[in-house]
VEXKENU-285872 format. One record per residue (C-alpha): residue in one letter; y negated, x, z negated. Coordinates in Angstrom, 1 decimal, padded with zeros to 4 digits. Example, Ala and Ser with C-alpha at 12.3 -4.5 7.8 and 13.67 -1.06 7.14 Angstrom:
<lonu->a, y->004.5, x->012.3, z->-007.8>
<lonu->s, y->001.1, x->013.7, z->-007.1>
***
This chain:
<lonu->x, y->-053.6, x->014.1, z->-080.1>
<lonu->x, y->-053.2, x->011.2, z->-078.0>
<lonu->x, y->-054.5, x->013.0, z->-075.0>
<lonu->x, y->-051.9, x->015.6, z->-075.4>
<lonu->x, y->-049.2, x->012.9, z->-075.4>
<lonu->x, y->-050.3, x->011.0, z->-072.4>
<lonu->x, y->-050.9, x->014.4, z->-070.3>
<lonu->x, y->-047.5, x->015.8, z->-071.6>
<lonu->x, y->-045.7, x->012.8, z->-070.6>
<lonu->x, y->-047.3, x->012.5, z->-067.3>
<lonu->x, y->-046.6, x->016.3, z->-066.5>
<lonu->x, y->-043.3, x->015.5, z->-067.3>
<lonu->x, y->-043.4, x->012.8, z->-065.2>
<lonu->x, y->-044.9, x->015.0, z->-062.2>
<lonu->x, y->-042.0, x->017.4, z->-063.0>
<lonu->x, y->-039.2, x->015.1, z->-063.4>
<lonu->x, y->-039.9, x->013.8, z->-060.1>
<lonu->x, y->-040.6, x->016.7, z->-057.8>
<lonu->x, y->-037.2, x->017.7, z->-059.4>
<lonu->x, y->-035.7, x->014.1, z->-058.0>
<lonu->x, y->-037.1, x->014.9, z->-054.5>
<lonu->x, y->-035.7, x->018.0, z->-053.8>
<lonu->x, y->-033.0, x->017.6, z->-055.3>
<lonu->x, y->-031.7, x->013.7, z->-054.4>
<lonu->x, y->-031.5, x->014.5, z->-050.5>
<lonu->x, y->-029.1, x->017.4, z->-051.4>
<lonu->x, y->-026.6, x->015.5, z->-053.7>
<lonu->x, y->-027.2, x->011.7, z->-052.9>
<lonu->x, y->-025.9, x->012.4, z->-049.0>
<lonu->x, y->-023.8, x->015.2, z->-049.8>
<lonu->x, y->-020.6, x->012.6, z->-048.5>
<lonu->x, y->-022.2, x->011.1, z->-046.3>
<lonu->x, y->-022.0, x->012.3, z->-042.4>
<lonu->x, y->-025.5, x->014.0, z->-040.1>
<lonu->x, y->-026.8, x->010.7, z->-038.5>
<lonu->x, y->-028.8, x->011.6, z->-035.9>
<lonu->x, y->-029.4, x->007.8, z->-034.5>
<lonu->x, y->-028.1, x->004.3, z->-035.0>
<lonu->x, y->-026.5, x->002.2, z->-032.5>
<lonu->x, y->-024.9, x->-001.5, z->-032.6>
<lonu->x, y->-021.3, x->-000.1, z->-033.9>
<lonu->x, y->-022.3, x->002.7, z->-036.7>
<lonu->x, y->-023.9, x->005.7, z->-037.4>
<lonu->x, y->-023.5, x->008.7, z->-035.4>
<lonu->x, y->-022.3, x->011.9, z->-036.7>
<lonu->x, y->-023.9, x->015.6, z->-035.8>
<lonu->x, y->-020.9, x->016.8, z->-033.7>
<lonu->x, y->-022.0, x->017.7, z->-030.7>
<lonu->x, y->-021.0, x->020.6, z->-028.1>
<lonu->x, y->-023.7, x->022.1, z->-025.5>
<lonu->x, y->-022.2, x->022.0, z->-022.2>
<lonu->x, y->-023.8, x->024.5, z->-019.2>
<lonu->x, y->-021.8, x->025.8, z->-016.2>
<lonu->x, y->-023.3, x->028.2, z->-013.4>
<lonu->x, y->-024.9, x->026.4, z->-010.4>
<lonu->x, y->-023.1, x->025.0, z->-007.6>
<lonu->x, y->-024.3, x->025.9, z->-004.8>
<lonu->x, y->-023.6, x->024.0, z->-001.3>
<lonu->x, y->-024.5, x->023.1, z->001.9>
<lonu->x, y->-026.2, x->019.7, z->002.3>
<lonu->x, y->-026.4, x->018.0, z->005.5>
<lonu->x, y->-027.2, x->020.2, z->008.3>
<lonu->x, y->-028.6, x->023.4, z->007.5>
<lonu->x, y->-029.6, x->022.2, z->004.0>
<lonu->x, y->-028.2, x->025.1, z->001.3>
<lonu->x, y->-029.0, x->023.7, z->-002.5>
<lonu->x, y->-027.9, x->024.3, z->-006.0>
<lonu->x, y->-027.1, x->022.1, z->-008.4>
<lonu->x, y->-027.9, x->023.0, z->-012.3>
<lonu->x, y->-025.5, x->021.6, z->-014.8>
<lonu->x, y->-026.3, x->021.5, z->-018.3>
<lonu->x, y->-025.4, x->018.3, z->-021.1>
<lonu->x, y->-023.6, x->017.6, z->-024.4>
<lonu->x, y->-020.0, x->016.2, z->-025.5>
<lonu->x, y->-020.5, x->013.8, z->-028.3>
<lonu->x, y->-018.1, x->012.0, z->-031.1>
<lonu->x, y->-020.7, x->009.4, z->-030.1>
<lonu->x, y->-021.8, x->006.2, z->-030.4>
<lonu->x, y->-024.8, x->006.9, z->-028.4>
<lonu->x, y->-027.6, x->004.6, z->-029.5>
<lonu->x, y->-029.0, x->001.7, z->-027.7>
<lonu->x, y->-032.1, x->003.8, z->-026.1>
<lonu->x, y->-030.1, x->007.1, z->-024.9>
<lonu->x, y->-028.9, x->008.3, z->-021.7>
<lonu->x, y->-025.7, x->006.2, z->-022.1>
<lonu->x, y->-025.7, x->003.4, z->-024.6>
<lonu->x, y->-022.5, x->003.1, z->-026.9>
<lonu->x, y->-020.6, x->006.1, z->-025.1>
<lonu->x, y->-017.9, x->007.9, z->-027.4>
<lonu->x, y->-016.1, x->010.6, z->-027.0>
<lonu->x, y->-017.8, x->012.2, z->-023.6>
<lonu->x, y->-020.1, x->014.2, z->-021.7>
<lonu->x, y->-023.3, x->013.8, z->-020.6>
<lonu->x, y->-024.8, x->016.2, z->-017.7>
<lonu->x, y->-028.2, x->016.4, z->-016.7>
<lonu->x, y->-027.8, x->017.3, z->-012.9>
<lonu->x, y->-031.2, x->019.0, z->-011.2>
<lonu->x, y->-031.2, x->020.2, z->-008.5>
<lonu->x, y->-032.8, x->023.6, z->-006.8>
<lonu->x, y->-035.2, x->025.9, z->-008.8>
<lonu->x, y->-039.4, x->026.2, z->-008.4>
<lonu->x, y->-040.3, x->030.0, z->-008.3>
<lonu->x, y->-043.7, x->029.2, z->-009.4>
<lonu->x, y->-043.2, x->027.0, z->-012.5>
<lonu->x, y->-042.8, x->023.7, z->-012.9>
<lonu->x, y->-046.0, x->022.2, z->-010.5>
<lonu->x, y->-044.8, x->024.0, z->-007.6>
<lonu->x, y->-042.6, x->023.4, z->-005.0>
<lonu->x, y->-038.9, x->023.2, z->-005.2>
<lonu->x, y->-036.4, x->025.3, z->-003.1>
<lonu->x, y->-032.5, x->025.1, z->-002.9>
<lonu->x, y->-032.9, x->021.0, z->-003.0>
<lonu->x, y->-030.7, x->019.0, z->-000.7>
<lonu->x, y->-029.3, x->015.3, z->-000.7>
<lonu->x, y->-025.7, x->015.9, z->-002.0>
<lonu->x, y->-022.9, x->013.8, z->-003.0>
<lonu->x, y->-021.9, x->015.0, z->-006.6>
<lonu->x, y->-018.4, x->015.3, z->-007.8>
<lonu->x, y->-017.5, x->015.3, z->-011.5>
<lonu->x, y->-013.6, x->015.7, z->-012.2>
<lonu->x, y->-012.1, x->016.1, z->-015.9>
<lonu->x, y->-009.3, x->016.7, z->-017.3>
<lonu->x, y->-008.5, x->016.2, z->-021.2>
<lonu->x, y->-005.6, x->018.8, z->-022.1>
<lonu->x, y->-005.1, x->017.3, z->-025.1>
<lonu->x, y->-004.2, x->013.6, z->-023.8>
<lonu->x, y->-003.5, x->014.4, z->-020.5>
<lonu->x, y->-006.4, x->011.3, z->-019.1>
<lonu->x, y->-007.9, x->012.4, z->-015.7>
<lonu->x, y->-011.0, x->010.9, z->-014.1>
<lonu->x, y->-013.4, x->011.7, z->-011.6>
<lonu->x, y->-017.0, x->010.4, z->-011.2>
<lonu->x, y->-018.9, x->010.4, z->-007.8>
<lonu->x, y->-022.6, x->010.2, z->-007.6>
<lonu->x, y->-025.5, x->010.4, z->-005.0>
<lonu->x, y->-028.3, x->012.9, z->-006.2>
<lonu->x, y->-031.4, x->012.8, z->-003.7>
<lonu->x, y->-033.0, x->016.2, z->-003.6>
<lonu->x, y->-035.9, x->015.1, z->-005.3>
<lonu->x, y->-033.4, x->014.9, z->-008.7>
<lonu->x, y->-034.7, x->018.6, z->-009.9>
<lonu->x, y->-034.9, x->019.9, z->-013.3>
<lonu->x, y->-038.0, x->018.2, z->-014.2>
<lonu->x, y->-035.9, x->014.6, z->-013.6>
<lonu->x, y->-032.5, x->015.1, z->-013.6>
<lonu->x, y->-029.8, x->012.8, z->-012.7>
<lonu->x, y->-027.8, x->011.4, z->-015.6>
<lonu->x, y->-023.5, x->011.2, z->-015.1>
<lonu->x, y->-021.3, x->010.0, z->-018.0>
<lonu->x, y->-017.9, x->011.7, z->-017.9>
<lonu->x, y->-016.1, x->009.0, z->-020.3>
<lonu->x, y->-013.3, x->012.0, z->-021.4>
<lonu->x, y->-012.0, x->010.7, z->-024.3>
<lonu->x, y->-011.6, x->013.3, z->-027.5>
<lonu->x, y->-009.8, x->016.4, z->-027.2>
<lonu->x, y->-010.0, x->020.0, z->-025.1>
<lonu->x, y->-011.5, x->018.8, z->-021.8>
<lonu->x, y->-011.0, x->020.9, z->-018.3>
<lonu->x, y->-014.7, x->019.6, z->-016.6>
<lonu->x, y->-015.1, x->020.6, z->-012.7>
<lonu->x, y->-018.7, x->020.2, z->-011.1>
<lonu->x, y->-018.3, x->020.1, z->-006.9>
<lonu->x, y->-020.0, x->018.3, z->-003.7>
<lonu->x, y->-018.4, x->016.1, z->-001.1>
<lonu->x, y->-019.8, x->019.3, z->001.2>
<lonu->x, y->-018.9, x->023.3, z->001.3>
<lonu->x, y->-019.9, x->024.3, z->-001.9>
<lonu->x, y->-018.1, x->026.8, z->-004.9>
<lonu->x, y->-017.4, x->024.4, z->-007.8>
<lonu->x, y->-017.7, x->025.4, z->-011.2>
<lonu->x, y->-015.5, x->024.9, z->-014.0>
<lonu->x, y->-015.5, x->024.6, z->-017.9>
<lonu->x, y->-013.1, x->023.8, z->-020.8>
<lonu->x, y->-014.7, x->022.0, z->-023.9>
<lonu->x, y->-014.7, x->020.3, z->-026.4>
<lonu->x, y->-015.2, x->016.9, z->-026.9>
<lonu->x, y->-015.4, x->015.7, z->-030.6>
***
């Protein structure tokens, strides 16, 4: 009798907490915001918008034509101390890389140019402006991009992608959380 005591309580045990651990993530941060990282002001939340315009393409110096590839996120942020951009809210990130490799990723890259980038926002909720102008080398290609922070500020967000050279821009509206 005393072995069926002791193995009924301890199946009841087993039970009772198998039960706990399914069910305590569910209900005990039910409240509580997605944290996908910590940084040195809070927890960050899950809202997030993927941002991705068609390449730019331009003319580099002298007979140089390239592409740029946009692609990135707008965050509710604080980034965390290890990201691209360390305590960022409310912006964009783009990954800039430049040119394509026919052959995959261990082969040459065409369409790669020294370029002057040029990232302009507006926020049409606030009415902020702001431009950012970086230097991306050619060898900046999808397999190392080039990081910009477009500090945008929350809200619906006209973002324009361009060169300081000939070249057809390419524009998006988002959101920034």
């Amino acid at each position: 009798m005393t072995f069926r005591k002791s193995f009924a309580s301890a199946a009841a045990t087993v039970l009772a907490g198998a039960a706990l651990c399914l069910a305590a993530p569910g209900t005990a941060h039910a409240a509580d915001p997605c944290r996908l990282g910590w940084s040195n002001v809070g927890p960050r939340t899950c809202a997030m918008t993927d941002v991705r315009t068609a390449p730019v393409a331009f003319l580099g110096d002298g007979v140089c034509v390239g592409i740029l590839n946009v692609s990135g996120n707008a965050f509710d942020g604080p980034l965390a101390e290890y990201t691209e951009a360390p305590g960022a809210a409310h912006a964009v990130v783009l990954r800039i890389g430049q040119g394509f490799s026919p052959l995959g990723t261990w082969a040459p890259t065409v369409l790669a140019c020294d370029v002057h980038l040029v990232v302009e926002w507006h926020n049409l909720d606030h009415g902020n402006t702001g431009s950012v102008t970086r230097f991306v080398p050619a060898a900046r290609t999808n397999n190392s991009p080039e990081i910009v922070l477009a500090d945008t500020g929350p809200g619906r967000v006209q973002l324009t992608v361009r060169t300081d050279r000939p070249n057809l821009p390419q524009s998006v509206e988002i959101f920034v959380p």
